[in-house]
N, C-alpha and C positions, 0 to 999 in steps of 0.2 A: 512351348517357346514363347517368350515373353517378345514384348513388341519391341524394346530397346535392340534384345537380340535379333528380329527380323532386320531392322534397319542396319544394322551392324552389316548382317551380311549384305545385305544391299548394298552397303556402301562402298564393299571390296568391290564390287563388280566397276567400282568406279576408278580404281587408285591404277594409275596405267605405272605399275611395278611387278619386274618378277624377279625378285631375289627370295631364295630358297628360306632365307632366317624370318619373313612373315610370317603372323600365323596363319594356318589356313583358314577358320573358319576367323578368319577374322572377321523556348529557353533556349535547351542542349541540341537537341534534334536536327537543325540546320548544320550542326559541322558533323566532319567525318573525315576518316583517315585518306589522304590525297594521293593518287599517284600521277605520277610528276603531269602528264596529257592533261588532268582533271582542272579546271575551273574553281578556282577557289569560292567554295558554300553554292557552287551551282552543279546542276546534275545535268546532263549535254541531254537534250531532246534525242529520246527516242533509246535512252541506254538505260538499263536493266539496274535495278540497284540489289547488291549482296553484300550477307554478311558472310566475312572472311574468317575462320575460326581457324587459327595458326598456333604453328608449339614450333620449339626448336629444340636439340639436342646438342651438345656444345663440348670439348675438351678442351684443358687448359693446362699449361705447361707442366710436362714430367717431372721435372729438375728441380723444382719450386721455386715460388715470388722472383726469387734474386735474379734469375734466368728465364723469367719472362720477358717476352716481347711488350711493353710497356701501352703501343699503339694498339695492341691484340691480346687482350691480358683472356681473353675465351672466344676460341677459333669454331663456329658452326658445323658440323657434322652432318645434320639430317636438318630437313624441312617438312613437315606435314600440315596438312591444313583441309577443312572441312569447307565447303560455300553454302550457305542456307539464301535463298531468295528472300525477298521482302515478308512472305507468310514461316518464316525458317523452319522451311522444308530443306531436307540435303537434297542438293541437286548436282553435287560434284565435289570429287577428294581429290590432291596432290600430295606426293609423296616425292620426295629427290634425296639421294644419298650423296654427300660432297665429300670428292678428294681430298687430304687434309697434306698443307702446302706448309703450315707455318710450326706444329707439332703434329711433327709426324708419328712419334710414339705416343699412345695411350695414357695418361694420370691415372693411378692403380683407384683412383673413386669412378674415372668414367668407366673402365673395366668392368666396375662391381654393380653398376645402374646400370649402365647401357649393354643390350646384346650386339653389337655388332662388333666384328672381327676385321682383322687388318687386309684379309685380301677383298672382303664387302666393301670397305671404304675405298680398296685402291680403282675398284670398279665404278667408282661412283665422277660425279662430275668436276670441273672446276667449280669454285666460289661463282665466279663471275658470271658463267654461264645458267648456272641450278638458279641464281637470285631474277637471273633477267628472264629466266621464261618461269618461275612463281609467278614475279611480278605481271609479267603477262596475260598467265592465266585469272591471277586475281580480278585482272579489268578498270575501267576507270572511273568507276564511281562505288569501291568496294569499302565495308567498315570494318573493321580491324576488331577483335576479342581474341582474348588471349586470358592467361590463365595468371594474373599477378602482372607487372608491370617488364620484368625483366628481359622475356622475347625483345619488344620492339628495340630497348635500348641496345640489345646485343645486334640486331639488325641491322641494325645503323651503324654501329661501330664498326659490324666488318664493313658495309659497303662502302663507311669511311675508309676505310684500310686499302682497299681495291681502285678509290678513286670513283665510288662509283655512287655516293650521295645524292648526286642531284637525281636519281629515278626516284627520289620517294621524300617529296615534299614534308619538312615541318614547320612549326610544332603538329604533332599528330592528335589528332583526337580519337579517341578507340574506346571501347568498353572493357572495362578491366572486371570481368566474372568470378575473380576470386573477389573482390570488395564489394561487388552483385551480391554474392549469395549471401557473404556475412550481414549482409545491411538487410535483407529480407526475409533470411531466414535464422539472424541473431541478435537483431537487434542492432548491429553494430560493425564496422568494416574488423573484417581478420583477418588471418592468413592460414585458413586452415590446408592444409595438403588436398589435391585433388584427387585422392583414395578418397579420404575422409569424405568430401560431400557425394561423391558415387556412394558410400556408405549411408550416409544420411538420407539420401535422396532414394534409399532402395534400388537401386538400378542394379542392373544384373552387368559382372566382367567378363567382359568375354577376352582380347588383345590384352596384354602384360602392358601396364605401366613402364613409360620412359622412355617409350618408342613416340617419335614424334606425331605419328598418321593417329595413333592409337590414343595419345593422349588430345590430340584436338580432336579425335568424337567425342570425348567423352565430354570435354570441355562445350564441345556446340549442344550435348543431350542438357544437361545443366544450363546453357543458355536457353533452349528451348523454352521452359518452364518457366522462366523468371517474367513477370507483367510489363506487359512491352512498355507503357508508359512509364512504368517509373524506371525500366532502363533507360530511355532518351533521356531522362529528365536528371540521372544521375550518370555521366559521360564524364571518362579521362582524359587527361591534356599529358602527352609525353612531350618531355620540352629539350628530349637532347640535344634538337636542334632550335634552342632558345629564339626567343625574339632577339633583333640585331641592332632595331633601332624605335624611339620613341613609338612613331607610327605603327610598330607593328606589334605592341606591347597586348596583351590579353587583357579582356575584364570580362569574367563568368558572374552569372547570377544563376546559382542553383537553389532548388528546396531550402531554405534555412540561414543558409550561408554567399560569402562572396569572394572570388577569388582571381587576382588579380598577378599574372606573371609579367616581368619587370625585361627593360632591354638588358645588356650588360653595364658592367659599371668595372672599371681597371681594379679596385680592391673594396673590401665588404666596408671600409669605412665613408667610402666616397658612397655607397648601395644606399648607407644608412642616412647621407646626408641628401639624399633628393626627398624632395616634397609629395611628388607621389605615392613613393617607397611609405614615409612615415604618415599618410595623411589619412586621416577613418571617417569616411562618409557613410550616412545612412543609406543602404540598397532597398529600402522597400518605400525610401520617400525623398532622396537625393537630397536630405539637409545634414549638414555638419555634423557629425557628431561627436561632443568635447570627451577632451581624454580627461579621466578620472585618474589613470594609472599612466605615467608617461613611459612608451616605449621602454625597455628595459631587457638587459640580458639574460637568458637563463642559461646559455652555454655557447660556445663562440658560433654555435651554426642557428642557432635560434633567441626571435625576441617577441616577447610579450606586451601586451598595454591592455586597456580599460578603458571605454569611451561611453557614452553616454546620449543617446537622442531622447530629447523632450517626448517625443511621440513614440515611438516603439521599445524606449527602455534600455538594455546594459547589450553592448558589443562586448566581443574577446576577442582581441586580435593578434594573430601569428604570423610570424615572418620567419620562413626559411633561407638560409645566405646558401646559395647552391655554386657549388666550382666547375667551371668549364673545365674539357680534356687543354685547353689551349692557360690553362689558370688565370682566368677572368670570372664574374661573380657575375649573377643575377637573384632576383629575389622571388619567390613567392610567397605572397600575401594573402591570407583570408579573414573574413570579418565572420564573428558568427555569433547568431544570438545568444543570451546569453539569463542569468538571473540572480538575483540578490546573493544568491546562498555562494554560484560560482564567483562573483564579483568579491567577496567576500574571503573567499580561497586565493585570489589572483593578488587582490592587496594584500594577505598574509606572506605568500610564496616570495614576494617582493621584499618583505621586510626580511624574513627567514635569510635571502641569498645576500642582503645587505650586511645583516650581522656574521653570518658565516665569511665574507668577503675582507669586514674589518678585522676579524678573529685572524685571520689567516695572513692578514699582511704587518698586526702585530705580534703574531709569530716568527714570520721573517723578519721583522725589525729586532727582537730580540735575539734570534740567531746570528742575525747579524754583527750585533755589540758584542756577544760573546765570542767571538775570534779575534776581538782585537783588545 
């Protein structure tokens, strides 16, 4: 028996569920994901700090798009979650199966991923109540990983739903372990499936894939491994619930790069005209750094530029225009080094969407004339 699988079973001994469909043998470092009690960037004397290792399971309207709940576009189902202490050891699992209130019939894709059945879920809890004792059990000084980014925002969307947002303070800071392992063990952030690095990483399956409890072990065994420092040092920002106002706007300084989230702004063209929004200062020596490439479009969600510090050389800079559920904009910005050969690419890309852009509006000028 290999040690993953010791732990495995150890960990059933923890999961306080007994529904038949389990299997049986089943810089950055000062933030961290908040629950509402918590102290923002401080830890309460005398409280325990863990990491939270969470998955969720989700269904999403039978009927399709059109007959979605627009507030609920994916209704939570299950909750699992692994707790590792400060040395991440498991020292405790959560598992909660939720009643499902908003689709009640199964999407023929949740059918074919998920093993659970309609009289399992009828057994299972309200939303309201399964989120407010997780949250519980999490505690108040917990860090949040998760497997890709999409958990947390769905988390928050139901609690939005429920009226029940304010237990779980944002913007969130959390470790995102799928961009973990691409960036350390590929060189580069991916999104490979988490089959795929259980494969990679040699780790023995024991629990099926897509059950929540089963996929955050597997997710926390993968965390385990990864070098605790350069996790702190590479930390996610979920911003579903955006900064609101200037004061509480973000400025990251990680390895390399600089990343800055913006309050809101009523439409992307008001986003693009604050000074903040378009301003490229040096992060490793806080002097100006002049734009070589001014700001510029590459598609209505994203803009690019070219800046230049005397002392450390060529920036790249990206701006994301992001839409609130409420349709209001906020930006994120990063600055990142950069070098001749990219700078070089960035002024071509520029000239490339300029001529494509002229091409294209004396095409419609010609179609134009010709109707009349």
């Amino acid at each position: 028996m290999t040690k993953m699988q010791r732990d495995y079973r150890k960990l059933v001994r923890f999961a306080a569920v007994s529904f038949d469909f389990l299997p049986c043998a089943l810089t950055c470092k000062t933030y961290f994901a908040r629950i509402v009690k918590s102290k923002k960037g401080l830890r309460k004397k005398g409280a325990d700090m863990n990491y939270i290792v969470f998955d969720l399971e989700w269904n999403q309207c039978p009927y399709g798009k059109e007959r979605e709940n627009r507030r609920l576009p994916f209704e939570i189902l299950e909750i699992g979650a692994v707790k590792l202490d400060e040395n991440k050891t498991i020292v405790d699992s959560f598992q909660e199966i939720i009643k499902p209130a908003v689709y009640k019939r199964l999407h023929f894709r949740t059918r074919e991923i998920l093993d659970l059945d309609g009289a399992a879920l009828n057994h299972g809890l309200p939303f309201p109540k399964a989120v407010k004792k997780f949250l519980d059990w999490c505690g108040e000084d917990a860090k949040f990983c998760t497997w890709g980014t999409a958990d947390l925002v769905e988390l928050q969307r139901n609690l939005k739903y429920y009226k029940l947002l304010y237990l779980l303070k944002g913007p969130i800071f959390f470790y995102d372990i799928q961009k973990l392992f691409g960036l350390v063990y590929e060189g580069e952030k991916t999104a490979r499936s988490l089959e795929y690095a259980i494969d990679f990483m040699e780790e023995g399956k024991e629990g099926q894939f897509h059950r929540a409890l089963n996929d955050a072990y597997y997710t926390a065994e993968i965390f385990r491994k990864l070098p605790k420092t350069f996790v702190e040092e590479h930390s996610s920002i979920d911003c579903y619930q955006n900064p609101k106002s200037r004061s509480e706007e973000i400025h990251m300084v990680y390895p390399g790069y600089y990343k800055y989230i913006s309050r809101e702004f009523p439409t992307k063209e008001e986003a693009m005209k604050d000074r903040e929004v378009t301003k490229t200062k040096c992060f490793l020596c806080g002097e100006t750094a002049r734009k070589k490439v001014r700001w510029f479009s590459v598609n209505p969600k994203s803009h690019m530029c070219l800046a230049l510090c005397p002392k450390h050389g060529y920036f790249k800079g990206k701006i994301r225009l992001k839409k609130t559920d409420e349709g209001r904009y906020y930006v994120i910005k990063t600055l990142k080094q950069t070098d001749e050969q990219e700078a070089a690419l960035i002024r071509e890309k520029k000239e490339q969407l300029r001529k494509k852009r002229r091409m294209k509006r004396h095409q419609e000028k010609q179609e134009k004339n010709c109707t009349f």
